[in-house]
C-alpha positions in Angstrom: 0.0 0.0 0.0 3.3 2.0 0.5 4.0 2.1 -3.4 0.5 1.7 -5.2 -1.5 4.5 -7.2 -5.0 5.8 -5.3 -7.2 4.2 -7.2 -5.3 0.1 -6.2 -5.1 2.1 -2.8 -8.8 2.9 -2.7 -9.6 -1.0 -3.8 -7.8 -2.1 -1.1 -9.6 -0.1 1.5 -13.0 -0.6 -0.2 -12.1 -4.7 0.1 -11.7 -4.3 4.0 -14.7 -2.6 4.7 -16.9 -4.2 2.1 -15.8 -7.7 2.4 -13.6 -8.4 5.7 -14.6 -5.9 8.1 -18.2 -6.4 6.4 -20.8 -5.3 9.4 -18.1 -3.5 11.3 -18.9 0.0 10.1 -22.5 -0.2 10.8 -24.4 1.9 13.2 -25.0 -0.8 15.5 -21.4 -2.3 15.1 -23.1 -5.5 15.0 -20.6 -7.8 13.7 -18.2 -5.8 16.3 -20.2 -7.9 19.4 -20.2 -10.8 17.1 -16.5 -10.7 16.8 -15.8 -10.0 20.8 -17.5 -13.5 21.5 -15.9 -15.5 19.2 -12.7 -13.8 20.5 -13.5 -14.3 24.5 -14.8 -17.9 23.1 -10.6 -18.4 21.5 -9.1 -17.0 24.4 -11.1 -19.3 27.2 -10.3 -22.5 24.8 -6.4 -21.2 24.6 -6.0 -19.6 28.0 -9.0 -20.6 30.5 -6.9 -18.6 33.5 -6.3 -15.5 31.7 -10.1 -15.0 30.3 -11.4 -15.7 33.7 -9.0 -13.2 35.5 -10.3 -10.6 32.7 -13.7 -11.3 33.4 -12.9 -11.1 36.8 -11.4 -7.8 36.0 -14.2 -6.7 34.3 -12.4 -6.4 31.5 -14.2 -6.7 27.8 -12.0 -8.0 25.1 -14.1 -6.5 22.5 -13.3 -2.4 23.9 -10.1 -3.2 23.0 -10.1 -5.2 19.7 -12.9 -3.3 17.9 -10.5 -0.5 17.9 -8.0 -2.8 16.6 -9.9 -4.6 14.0 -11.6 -0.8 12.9 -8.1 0.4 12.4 -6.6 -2.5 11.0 -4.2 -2.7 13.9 -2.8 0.9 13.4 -4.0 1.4 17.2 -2.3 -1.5 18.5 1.5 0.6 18.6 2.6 -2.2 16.5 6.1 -1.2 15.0 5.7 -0.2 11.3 7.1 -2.9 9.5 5.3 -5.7 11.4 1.5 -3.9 10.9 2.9 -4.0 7.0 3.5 -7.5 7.4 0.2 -7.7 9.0 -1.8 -6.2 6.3 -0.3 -8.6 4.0 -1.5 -11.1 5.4 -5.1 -9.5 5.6 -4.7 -9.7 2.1 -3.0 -13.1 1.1 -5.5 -14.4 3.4 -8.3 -13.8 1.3 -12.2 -14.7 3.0 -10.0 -16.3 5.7 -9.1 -12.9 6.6 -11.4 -11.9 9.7 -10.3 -15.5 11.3 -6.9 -14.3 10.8 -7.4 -11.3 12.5 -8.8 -12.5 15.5 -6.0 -15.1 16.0 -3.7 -12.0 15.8 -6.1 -10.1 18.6 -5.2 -13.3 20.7 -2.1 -13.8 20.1 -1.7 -10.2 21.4 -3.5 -10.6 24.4 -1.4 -14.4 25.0 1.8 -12.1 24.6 1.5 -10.3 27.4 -0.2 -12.7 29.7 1.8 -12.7 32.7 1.5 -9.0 32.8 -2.2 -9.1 32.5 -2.6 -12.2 35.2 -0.5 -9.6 37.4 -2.7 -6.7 37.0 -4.9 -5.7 39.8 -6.6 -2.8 37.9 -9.1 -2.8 34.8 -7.2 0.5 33.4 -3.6 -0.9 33.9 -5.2 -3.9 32.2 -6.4 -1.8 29.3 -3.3 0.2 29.1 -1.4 -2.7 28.5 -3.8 -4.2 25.7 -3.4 -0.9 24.1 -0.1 -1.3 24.2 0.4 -4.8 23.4 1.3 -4.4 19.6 4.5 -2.4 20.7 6.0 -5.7 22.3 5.7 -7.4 18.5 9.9 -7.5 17.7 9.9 -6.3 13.3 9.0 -8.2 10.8 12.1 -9.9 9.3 12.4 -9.1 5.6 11.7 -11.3 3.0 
């Protein structure tokens, strides 16, 4: 997306709102809540003791990874060259995109889960969720 004309640049936008993010943008942000239970339902079958010390917490996923998906993981402080990577993938992934995705949104909450089991505090919990993309090292080049 670095090096393509508006118009490919446009297409590519157009692709993840009208086909993976499809729902997202909505007024009700429907497929948004969808999307946050399929997440919590990944996250209890990979990590059982970190989704019930969120809920515990009072945490909800989905505040977090809504902003994520919506902004294609531009919010997540992810270092440049592994979000490019990321949206790659988004890409090369195809319809299999949005499963991608939230495999990424837990793999991003499993990489900092002894910091999250030691929190004690929703916000320092959210703060480090918002955070979490920062702690992915760069992509190695092809």
């Amino acid at each position: 997306l670095l090096v393509v004309d508006e118009e490919t640049a446009f297409a590519c936008l157009a692709t993840v709102v009208e086909r993976v993010l499809q729902g997202h943008f909505a007024d009700d942000m429907a497929m948004s809540l969808v999307d946050g239970s399929v997440l919590r339902g990944l996250l209890s079958a990979k990590d059982p003791q970190l989704m019930r010390h969120l809920e515990e917490m009072q945490v909800a996923p989905s505040l977090v990874t809504a902003q994520w998906l919506l902004t294609c993981f531009v919010a997540s402080a992810m270092p440049l060259s592994a979000l490019l990577r990321v949206w790659d993938c988004l890409f090369l992934e195809g319809d299999a995109a949005l499963p991608f995705l939230l495999r990424l949104c837990a793999a991003l909450f499993l990489s900092r889960r002894d910091e999250l089991l030691a929190a004690h505090d929703p916000g320092e919990v959210y703060l480090l969720l918002m955070q979490s993309g920062a702690s992915v090292g760069s992509a190695v080049p092809l």
